[in-house]
C-alpha positions in Angstrom: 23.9 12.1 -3.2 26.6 10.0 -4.6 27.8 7.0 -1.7 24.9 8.0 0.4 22.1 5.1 0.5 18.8 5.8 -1.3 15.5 6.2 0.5 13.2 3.8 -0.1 9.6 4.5 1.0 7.5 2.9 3.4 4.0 2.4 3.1 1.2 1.0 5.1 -2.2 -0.1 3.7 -4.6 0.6 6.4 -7.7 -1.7 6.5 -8.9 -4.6 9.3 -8.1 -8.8 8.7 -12.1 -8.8 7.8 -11.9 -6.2 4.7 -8.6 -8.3 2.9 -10.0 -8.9 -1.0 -9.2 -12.7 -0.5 -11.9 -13.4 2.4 -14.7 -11.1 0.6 -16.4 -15.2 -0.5 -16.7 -15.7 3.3 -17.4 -12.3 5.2 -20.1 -10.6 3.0 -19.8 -7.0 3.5 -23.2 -6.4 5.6 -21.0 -8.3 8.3 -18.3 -5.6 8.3 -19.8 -3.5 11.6 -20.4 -6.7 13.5 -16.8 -7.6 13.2 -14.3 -7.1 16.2 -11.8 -4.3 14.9 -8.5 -4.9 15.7 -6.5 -2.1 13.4 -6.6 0.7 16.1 -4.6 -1.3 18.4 -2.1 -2.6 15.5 -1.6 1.1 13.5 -1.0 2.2 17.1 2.1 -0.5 17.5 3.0 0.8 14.0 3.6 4.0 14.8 5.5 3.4 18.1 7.7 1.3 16.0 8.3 4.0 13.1 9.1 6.9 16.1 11.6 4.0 17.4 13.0 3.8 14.3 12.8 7.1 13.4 11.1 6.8 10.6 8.3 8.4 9.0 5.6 6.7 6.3 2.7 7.1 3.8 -0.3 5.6 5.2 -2.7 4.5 2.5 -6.2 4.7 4.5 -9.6 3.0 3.9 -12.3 5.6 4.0 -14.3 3.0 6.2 -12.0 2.9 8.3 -11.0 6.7 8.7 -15.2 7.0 9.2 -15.3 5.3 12.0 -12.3 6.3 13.8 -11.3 9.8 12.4 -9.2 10.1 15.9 -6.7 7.2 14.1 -6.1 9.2 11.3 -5.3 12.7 13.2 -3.0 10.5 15.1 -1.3 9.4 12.1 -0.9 12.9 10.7 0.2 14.8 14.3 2.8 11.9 14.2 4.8 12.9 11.0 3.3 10.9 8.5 1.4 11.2 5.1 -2.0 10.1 5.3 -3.2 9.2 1.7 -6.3 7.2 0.1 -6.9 3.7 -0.3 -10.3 4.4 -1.2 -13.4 4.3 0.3 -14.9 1.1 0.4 -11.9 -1.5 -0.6 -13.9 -2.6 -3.7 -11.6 -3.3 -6.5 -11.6 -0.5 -9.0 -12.0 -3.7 -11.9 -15.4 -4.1 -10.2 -16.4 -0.7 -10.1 -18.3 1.1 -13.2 -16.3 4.6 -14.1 -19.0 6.7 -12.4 -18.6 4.2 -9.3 -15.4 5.2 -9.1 -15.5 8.4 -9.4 -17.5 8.8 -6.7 -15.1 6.3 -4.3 -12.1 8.5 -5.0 -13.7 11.7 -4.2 -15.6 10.6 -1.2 -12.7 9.4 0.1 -10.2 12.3 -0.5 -12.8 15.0 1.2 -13.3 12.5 4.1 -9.4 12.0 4.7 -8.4 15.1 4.0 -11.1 16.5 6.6 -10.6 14.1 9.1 -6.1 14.9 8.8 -6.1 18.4 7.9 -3.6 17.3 5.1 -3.8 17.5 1.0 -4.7 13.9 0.5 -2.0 13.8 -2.5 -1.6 9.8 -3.4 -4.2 7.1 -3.8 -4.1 3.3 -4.0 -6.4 1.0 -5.2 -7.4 -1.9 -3.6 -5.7 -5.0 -4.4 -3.7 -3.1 -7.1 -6.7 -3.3 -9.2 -6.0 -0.6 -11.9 -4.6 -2.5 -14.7 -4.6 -2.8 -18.6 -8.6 -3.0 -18.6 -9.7 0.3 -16.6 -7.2 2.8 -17.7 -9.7 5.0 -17.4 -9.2 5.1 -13.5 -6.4 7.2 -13.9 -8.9 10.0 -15.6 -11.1 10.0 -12.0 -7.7 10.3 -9.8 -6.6 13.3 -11.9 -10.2 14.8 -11.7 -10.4 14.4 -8.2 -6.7 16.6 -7.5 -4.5 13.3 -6.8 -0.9 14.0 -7.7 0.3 10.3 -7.7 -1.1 6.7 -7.3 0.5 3.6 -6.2 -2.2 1.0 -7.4 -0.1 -1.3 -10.4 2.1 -4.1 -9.7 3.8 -5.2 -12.4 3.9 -9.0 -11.5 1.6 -11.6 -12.5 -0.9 -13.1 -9.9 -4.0 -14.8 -10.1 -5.9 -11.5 -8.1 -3.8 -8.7 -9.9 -0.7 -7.3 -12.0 -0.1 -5.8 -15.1 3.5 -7.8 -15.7 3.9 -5.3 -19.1 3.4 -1.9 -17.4 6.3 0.3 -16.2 8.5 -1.2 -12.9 9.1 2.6 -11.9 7.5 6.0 -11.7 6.1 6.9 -15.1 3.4 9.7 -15.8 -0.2 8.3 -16.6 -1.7 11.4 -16.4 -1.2 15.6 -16.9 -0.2 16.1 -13.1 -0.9 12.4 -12.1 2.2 10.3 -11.8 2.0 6.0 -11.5 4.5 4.5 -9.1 4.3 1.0 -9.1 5.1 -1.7 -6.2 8.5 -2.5 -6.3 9.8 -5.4 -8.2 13.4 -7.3 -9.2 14.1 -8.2 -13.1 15.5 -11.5 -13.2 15.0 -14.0 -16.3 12.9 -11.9 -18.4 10.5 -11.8 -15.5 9.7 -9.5 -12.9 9.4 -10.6 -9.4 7.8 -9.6 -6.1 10.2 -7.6 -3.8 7.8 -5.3 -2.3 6.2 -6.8 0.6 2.8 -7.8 1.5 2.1 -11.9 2.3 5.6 -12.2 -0.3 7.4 -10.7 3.1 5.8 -13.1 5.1 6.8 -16.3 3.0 10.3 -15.6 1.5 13.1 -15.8 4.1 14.3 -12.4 5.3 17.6 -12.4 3.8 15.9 -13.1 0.7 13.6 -10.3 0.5 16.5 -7.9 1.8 18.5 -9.1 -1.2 15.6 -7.8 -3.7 15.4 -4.8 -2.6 19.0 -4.3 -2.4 19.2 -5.2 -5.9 16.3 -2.4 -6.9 18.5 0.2 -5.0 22.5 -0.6 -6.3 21.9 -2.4 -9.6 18.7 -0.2 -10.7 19.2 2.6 -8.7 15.8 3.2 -8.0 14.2 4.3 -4.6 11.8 0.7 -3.3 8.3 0.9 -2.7 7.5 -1.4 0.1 3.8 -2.1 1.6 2.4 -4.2 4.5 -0.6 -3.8 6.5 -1.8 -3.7 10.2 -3.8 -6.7 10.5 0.5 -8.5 8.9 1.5 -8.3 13.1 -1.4 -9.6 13.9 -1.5 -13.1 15.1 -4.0 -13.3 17.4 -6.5 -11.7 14.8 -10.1 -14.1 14.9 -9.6 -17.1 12.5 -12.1 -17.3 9.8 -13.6 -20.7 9.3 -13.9 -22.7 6.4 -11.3 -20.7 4.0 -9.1 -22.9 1.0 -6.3 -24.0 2.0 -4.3 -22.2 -0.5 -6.5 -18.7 1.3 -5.5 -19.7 4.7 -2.4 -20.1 3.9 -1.8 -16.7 2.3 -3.2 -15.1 5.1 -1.8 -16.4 8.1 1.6 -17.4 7.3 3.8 -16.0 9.3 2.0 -13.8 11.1 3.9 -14.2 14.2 7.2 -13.5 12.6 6.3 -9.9 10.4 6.5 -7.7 13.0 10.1 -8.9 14.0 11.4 -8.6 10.1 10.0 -5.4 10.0 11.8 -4.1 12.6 14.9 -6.0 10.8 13.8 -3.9 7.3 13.9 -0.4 9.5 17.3 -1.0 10.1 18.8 -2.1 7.1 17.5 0.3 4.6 16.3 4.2 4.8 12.7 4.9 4.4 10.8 7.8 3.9 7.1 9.3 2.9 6.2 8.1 -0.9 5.5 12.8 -1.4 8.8 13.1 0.0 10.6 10.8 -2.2 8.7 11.0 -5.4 7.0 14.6 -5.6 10.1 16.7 -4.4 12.2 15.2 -7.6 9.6 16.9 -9.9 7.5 15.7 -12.8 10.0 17.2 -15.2 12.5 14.4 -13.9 10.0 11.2 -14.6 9.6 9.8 -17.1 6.9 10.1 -19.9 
């Protein structure tokens, strides 16, 4: 409505510190169920937050996770919010054959939508992983009944992006739509203004200022992400990472929970089906 503020949506990638793409060279994946799990505790501070603030999300969920503690999930859905698919086994969809992840998708969708009762409507890949070489992705989220995904960011980074694709929601698909990560245009390049360890590094006022930018100059509802283990300082240390891993990881833990709360307030947020599938496919985009 014109002079109203636009509602931006809120999402939250649900996986533990041990699963991140960055650490997979030091915890192999046999080590996953010796791990200490800390995301029950951390989605549970989450959603007290969100009923604080009013405010209701997507949750994009790791089949491993909702496996292993389906009572997470229902607690997510009875609170308001959309649970949708981060897949099944947070293995990039690059690494994955077509038939590989075919069969990720759909394991994941009949799991979560089992465990919450809910149409598991949007997916996300892990790490942003659909890009320019596996197009074809888009083929096994149709197939599988997905009505959007949220799995490009059009940035470039040495572990994703696709800095040529579409900054907003664009049909990839009959019935499938793409919505991207949010990002700022600013000389000739795009730039990072939807969360995740960007949120954790840039100064708040800084990353408030991109997304206000998105909203008044583009006019485009913001796609924001973070995810649990991001308010998690006293998460277990991993030993012997890069520096430049390290640092990605643990910047500023101690300080995301207190800008989030900060983001809550100074923008409206919403579920990504709310904000995206109510406008229609007729009103995206080709």
């Amino acid at each position: 409505m014109p002079g109203q503020p636009l509602t931006n949506a809120l999402t939250i990638d649900v996986e533990d510190y041990f699963q991140v793409s960055a650490l997979a060279p030091y915890i192999p994946r046999h080590e996953w169920p010796q791990r200490p799990c800390r995301v029950e505790g951390n989605v549970e501070r989450i959603l007290l937050m969100l009923d604080e603030s009013r405010v209701r999300a997507t949750f994009f969920t790791l089949g491993w996770i909702a496996e292993r503690y389906p009572q997470l999930v229902r607690r997510i859905a009875d609170a308001g919010h959309e649970v949708a698919s981060h897949g099944f086994g947070h293995e990039r969809a690059s690494d994955l054959s077509r038939a590989d992840f075919c069969a990720d998708v759909r394991r994941a969708k009949l799991l979560l939508e089992d465990i919450s009762g809910q149409e598991i409507r949007g997916y996300r890949a892990p790490s942003f992983s659909i890009g320019a070489g596996n197009l074809w992705a888009f083929d096994c989220l149709a197939e599988a009944g997905h009505r959007y995904s949220s799995s490009i960011y059009p940035i470039r980074h040495d572990h994703y992006g696709m800095p040529d694709a579409p900054r907003f929601a664009h049909r990839v698909q009959h019935g499938l739509l793409e919505l991207p990560v949010t990002t700022a245009r600013f000389l000739d390049r795009n730039w990072p203004a939807s969360g995740g360890g960007y949120f954790r590094l840039l100064p708040y006022a800084l990353s408030r200022w991109l997304l206000r930018q998105v909203n008044e100059r583009d006019g485009q509802p913001a796609i924001f992400y973070f995810h649990p283990w991001e308010i998690d300082p006293g998460q277990p240390r991993i030993p012997n990472l890069s520096v430049k891993t390290r640092f990605r990881h643990y910047v500023n833990l101690d300080r995301t929970e207190g800008r989030l709360r900060r983001l809550l307030t100074d923008f409206r947020w919403g579920r990504m089906d709310e904000i995206f599938l109510r406008r229609g496919m007729a009103a995206v985009a080709a």
